[in-house]
ROGU-247377 format. One record per residue (C-alpha): residue number from 1; y, x, z. Coordinates in pm, 1 decimal. Layout:
// residues N
+-----+----------+----------+----------+
:   n :       py :       px :       pz :
+-----+----------+----------+----------+
: NUM :        Y :        X :        Z :
...
+-----+----------+----------+----------+
***
This chain:
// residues 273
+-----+----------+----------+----------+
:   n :       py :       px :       pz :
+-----+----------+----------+----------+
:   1 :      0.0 :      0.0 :      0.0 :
:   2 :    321.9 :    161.3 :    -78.2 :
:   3 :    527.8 :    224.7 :    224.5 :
:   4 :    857.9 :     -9.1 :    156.3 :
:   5 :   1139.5 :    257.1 :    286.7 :
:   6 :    985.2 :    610.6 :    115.1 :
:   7 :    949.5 :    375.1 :   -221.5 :
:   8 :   1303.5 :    211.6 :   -193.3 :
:   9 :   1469.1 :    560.0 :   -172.6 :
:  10 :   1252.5 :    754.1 :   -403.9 :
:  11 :   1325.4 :    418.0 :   -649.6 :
:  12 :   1749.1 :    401.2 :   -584.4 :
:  13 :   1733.8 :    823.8 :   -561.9 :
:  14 :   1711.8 :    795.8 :   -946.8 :
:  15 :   2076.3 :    586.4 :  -1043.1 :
:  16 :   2332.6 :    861.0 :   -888.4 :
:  17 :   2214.8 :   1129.9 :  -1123.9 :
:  18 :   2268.9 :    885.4 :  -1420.2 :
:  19 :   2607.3 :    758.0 :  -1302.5 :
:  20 :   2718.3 :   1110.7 :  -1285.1 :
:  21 :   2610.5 :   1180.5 :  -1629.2 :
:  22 :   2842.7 :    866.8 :  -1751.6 :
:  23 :   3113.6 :    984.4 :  -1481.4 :
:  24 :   3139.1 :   1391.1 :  -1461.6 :
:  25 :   2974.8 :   1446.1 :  -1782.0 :
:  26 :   2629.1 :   1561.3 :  -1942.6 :
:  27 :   2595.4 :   1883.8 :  -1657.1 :
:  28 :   2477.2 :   1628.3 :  -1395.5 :
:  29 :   2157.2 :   1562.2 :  -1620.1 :
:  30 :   2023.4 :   1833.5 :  -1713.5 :
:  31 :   1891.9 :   2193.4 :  -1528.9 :
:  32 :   1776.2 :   2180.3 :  -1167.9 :
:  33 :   1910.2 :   1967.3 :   -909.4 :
:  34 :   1805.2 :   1911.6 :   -534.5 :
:  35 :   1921.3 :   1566.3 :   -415.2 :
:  36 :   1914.4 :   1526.8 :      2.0 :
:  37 :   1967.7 :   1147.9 :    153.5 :
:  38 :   1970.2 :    951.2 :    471.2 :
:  39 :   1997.7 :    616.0 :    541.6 :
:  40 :   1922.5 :    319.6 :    750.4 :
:  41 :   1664.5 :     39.9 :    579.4 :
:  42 :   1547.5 :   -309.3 :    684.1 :
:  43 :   1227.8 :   -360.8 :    589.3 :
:  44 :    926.3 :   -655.9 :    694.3 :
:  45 :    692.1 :   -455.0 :    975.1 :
:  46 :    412.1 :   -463.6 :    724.9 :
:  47 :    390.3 :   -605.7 :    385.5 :
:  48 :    344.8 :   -959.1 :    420.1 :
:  49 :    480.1 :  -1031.3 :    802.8 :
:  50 :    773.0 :  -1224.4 :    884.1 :
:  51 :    917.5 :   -971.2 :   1116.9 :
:  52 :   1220.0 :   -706.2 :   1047.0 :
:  53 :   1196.0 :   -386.9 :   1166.8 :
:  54 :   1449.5 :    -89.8 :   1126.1 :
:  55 :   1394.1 :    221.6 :   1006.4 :
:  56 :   1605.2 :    569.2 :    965.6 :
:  57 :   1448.7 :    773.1 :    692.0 :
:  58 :   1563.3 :   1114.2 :    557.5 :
:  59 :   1443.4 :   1270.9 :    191.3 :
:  60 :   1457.9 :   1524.3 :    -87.5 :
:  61 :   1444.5 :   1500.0 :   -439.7 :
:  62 :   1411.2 :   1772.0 :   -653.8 :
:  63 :   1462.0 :   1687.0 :  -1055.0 :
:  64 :   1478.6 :   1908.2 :  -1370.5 :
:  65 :   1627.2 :   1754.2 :  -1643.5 :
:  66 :   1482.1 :   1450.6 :  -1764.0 :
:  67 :   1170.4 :   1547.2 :  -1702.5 :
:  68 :   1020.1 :   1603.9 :  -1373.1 :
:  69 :   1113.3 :   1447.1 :  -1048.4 :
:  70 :    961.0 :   1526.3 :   -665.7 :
:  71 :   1022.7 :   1404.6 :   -335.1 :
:  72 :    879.8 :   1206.9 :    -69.2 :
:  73 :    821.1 :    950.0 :   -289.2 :
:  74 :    603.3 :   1126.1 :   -550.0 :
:  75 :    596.0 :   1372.7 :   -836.4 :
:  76 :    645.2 :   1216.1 :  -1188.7 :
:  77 :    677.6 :   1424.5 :  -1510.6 :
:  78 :    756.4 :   1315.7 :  -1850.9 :
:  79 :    515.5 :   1426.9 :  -2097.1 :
:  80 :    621.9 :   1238.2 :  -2395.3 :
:  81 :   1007.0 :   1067.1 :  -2504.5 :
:  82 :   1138.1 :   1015.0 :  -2823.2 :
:  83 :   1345.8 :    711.1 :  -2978.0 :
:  84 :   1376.9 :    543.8 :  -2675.5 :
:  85 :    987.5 :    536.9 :  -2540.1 :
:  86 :    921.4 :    757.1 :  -2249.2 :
:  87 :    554.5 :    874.0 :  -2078.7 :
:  88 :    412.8 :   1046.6 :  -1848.9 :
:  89 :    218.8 :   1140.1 :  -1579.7 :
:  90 :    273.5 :   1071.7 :  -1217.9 :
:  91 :    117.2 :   1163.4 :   -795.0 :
:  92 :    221.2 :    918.7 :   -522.9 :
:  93 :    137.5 :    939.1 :   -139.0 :
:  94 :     39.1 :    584.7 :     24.0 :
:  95 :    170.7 :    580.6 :    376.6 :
:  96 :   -146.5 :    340.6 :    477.3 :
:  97 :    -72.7 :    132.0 :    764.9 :
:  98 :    -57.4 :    142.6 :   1125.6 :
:  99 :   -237.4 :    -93.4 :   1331.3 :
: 100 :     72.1 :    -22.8 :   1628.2 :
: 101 :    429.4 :    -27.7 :   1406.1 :
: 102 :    544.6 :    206.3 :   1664.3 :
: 103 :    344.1 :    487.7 :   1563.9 :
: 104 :    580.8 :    542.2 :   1279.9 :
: 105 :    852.6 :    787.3 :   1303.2 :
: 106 :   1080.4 :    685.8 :   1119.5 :
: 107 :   1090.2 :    323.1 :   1311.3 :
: 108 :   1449.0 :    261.3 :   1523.9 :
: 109 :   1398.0 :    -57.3 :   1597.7 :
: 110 :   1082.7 :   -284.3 :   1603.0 :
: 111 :    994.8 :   -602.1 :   1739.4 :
: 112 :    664.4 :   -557.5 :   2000.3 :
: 113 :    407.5 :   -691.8 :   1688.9 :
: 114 :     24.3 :   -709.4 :   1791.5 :
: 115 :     -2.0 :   -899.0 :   1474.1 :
: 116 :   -278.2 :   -636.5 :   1313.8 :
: 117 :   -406.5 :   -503.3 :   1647.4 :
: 118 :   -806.0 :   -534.0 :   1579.7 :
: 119 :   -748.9 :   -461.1 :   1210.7 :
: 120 :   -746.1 :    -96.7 :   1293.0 :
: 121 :   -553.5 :    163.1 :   1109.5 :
: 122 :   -591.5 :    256.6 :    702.8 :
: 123 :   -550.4 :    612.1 :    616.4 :
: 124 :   -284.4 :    775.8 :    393.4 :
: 125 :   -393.6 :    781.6 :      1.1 :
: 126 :   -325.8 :   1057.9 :   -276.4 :
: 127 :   -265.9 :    855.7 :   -588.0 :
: 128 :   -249.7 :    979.2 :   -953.5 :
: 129 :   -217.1 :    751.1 :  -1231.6 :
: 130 :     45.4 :    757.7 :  -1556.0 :
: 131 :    388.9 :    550.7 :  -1655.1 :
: 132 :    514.7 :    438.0 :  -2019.7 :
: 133 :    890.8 :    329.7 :  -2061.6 :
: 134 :   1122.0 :    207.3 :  -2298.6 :
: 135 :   1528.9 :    263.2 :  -2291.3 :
: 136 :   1781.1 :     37.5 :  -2542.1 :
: 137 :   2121.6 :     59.1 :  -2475.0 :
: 138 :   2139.2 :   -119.5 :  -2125.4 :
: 139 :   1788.3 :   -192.9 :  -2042.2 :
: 140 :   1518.4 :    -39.1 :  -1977.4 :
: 141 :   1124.0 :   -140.7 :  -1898.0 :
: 142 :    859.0 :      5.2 :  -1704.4 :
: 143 :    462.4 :    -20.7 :  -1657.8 :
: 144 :    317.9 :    196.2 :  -1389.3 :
: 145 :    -30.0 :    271.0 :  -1290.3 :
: 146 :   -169.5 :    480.9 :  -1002.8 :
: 147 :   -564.4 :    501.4 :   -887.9 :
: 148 :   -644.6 :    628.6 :   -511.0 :
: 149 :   -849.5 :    920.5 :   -523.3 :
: 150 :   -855.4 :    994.3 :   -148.3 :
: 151 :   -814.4 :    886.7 :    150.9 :
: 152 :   -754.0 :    503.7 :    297.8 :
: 153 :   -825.6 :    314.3 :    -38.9 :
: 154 :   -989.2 :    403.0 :   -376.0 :
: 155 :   -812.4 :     80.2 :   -560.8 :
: 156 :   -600.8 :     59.1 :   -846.9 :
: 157 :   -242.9 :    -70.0 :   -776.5 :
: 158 :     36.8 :   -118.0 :  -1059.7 :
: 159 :    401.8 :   -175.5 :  -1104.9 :
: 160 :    558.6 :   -344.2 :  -1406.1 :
: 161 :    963.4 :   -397.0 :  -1381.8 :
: 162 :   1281.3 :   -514.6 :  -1623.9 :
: 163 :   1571.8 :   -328.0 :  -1552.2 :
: 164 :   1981.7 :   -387.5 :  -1665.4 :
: 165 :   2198.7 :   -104.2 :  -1592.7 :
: 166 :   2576.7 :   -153.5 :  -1624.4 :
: 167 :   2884.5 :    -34.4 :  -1437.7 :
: 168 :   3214.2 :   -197.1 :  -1323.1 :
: 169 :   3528.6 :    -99.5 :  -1112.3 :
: 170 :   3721.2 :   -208.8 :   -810.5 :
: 171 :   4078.0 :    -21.6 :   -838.7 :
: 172 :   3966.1 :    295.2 :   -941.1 :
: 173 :   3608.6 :    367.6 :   -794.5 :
: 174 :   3313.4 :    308.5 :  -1073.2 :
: 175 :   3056.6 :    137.3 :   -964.9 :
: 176 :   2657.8 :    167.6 :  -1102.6 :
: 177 :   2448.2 :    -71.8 :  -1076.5 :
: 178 :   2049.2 :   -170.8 :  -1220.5 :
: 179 :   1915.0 :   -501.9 :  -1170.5 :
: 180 :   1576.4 :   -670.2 :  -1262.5 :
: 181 :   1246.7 :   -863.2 :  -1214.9 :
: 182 :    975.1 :   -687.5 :  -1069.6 :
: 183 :    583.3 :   -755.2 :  -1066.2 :
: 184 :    313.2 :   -569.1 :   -834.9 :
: 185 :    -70.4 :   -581.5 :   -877.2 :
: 186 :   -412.1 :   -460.6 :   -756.3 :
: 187 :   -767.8 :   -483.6 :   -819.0 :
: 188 :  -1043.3 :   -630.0 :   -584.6 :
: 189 :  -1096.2 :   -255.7 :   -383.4 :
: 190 :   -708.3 :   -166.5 :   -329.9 :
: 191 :   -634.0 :   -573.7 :   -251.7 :
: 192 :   -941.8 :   -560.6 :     -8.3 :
: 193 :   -827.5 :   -234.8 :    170.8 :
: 194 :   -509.4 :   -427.8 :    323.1 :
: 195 :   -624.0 :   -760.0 :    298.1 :
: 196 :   -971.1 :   -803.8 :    388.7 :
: 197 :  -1038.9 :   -937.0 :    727.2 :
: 198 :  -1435.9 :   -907.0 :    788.1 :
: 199 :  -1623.3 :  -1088.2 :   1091.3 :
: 200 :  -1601.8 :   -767.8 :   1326.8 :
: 201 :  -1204.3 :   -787.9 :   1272.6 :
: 202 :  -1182.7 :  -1150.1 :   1311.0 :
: 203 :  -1331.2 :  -1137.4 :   1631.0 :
: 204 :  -1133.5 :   -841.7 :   1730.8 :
: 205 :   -799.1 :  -1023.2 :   1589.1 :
: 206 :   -837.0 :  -1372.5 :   1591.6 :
: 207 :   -715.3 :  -1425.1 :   1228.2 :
: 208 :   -969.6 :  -1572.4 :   1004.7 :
: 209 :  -1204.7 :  -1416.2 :    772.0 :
: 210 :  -1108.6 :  -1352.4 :    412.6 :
: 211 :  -1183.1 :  -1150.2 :    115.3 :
: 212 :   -962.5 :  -1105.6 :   -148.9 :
: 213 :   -970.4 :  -1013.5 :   -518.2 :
: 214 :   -780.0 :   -826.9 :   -744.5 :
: 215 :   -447.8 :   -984.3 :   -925.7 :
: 216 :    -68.4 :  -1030.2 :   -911.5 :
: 217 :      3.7 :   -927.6 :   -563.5 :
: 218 :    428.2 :  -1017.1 :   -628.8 :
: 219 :    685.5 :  -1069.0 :   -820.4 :
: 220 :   1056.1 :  -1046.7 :   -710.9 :
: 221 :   1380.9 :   -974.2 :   -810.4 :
: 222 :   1565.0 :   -553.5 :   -729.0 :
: 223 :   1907.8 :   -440.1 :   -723.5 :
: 224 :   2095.2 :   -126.4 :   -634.8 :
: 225 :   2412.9 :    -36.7 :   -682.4 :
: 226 :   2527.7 :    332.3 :   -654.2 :
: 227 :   2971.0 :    443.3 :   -544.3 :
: 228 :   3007.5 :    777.8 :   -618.3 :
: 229 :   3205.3 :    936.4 :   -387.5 :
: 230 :   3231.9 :   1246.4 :   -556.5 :
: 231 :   3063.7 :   1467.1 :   -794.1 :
: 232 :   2847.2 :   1569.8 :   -524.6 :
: 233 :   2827.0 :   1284.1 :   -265.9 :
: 234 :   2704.9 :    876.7 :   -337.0 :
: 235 :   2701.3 :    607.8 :   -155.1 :
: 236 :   2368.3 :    391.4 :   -281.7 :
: 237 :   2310.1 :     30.8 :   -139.8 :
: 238 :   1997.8 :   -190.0 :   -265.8 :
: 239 :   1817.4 :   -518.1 :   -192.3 :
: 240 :   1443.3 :   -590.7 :   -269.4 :
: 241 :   1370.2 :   -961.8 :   -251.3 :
: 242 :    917.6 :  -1039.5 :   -319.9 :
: 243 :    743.1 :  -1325.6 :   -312.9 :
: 244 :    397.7 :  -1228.2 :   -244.1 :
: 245 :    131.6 :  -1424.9 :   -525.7 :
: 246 :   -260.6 :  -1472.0 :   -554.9 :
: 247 :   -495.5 :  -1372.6 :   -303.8 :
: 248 :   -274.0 :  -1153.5 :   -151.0 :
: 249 :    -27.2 :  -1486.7 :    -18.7 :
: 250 :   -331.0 :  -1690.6 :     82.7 :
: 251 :   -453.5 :  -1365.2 :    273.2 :
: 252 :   -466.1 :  -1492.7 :    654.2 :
: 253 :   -327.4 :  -1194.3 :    750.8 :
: 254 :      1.1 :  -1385.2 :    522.5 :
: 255 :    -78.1 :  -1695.8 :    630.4 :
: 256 :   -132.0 :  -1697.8 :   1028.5 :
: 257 :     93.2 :  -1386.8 :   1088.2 :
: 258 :    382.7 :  -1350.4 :    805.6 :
: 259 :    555.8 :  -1428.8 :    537.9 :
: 260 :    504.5 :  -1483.4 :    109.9 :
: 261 :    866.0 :  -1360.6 :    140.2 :
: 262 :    961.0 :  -1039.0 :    193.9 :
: 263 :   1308.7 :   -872.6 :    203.3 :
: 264 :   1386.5 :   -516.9 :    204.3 :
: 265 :   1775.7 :   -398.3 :    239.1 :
: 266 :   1893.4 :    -51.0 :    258.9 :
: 267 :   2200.7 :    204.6 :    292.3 :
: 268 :   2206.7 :    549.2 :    217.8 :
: 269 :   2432.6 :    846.6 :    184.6 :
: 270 :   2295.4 :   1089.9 :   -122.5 :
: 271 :   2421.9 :   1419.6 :   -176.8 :
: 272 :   2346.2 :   1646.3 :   -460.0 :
: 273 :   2406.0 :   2013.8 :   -616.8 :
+-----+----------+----------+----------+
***
């Protein structure tokens, strides 16, 4: 399951370096450039509870060019891009999930939630997979695809998203901004990993057993918006609205303990040389 916070930032981490390019000129997209941010995010405990919980995350992006991107996030490269289509190849971490929220360092502010005590914990997972995208004028689409190949789940989880990127001003100060529907989706083994609640963890939990298969897991609506500062420093803002679909929103885990919606809000400050 892809930890909401690291995957905001390492998602909104990707506009400043593009506004710059429209603001300061081509220099700001191209060579090697480190990228260091900080920033407070509201995010649901879990994906699929009803329950808020604060978080202060740090991170570091590395980029050269067009090309290849790392941080906390994951490492993408661009293998292929011509006339618009892009592809490549890319390695994500899956922060798992904690059976005790508080466990996670990055957590501020939390409610008390025993909502997944007796579900136990699910390990971090290495995921590799590929991405294909297409670029004209002001939009751009993406399809995503990563595979677990080790540690808490060996599932197949994928990202599809609609982008429009346009800018504006208030007095002087551009503003960047990218806006568009998202969808999310798994097969039967990654769905199962963080939805499954077998007969041992139904007695330990007191949800209700259920087993769920592979499908759209959401589909929402994302939108950042990115103030540059200077040619160095942004300001980067966002808000993820999901409505969790299929099995995954008639998990009981959903049902008897969250929420089909789920909200995810975030500041940050971004600075880059």
């Amino acid at each position: 399951m892809k930890f909401l916070a690291s995957a905001a930032i390492g998602t909104t981490l990707l506009i400043p370096t593009a506004g710059f390019a429209q603001n300061f000129g081509d220099d700001a997209d191209s060579g090697l450039r480190f990228t260091i941010s900080a920033g407070v995010i509201s995010s649901p405990t879990f994906l699929g509870d009803d329950e808020q919980q604060i978080s202060v995350f740090p991170n570091i992006t590395l980029s050269y060019g067009n090309r290849f991107t790392a941080s906390l996030d994951g490492v993408r490269y661009t293998v292929f891009s011509q006339g618009g289509f892009s592809a490549g190849v890319v390695g994500a971490y899956d922060f798992g999930r904690d059976e005790d929220p508080d466990d996670n360092p990055f957590v501020v502010d939390s409610s008390d939630s025993t909502d997944l005590v007796g579900l136990g914990d699910i390990d971090g997972t290495i995921e590799l997979g590929g991405f294909v995208e297409y670029e004209a004028q002001q939009f751009s689409a993406r399809l995503e695809l990563r595979h677990g190949v080790d540690g808490g789940h060996d599932g197949l989880y994928g990202e599809a998203e609609l982008k429009y990127n346009g800018s504006f001003e208030i007095g002087q100060a551009p503003i960047f901004f990218s806006v568009g529907p998202v969808i999310t989706f798994g097969d039967d083994a990654y769905n199962s990993t963080f939805f499954d609640v077998s007969a041992a963890q139904s007695a330990a939990s007191g949800l209700s057993q259920f087993d769920p298969g592979g499908g759209i897991n959401s589909y929402g609506l994302h939108a950042s918006a990115v103030l540059p500062l200077s040619e160095s420093t942004s300001l980067v803002g966002f808000v993820n609205y999901d409505q969790l679909a299929g099995d995954i929103a008639d998990s009981s885990i959903v049902q008897e303990r969250g929420s089909e919606n789920q909200t995810t809000v975030g500041l940050l400050l971004s600075y880059s040389f």
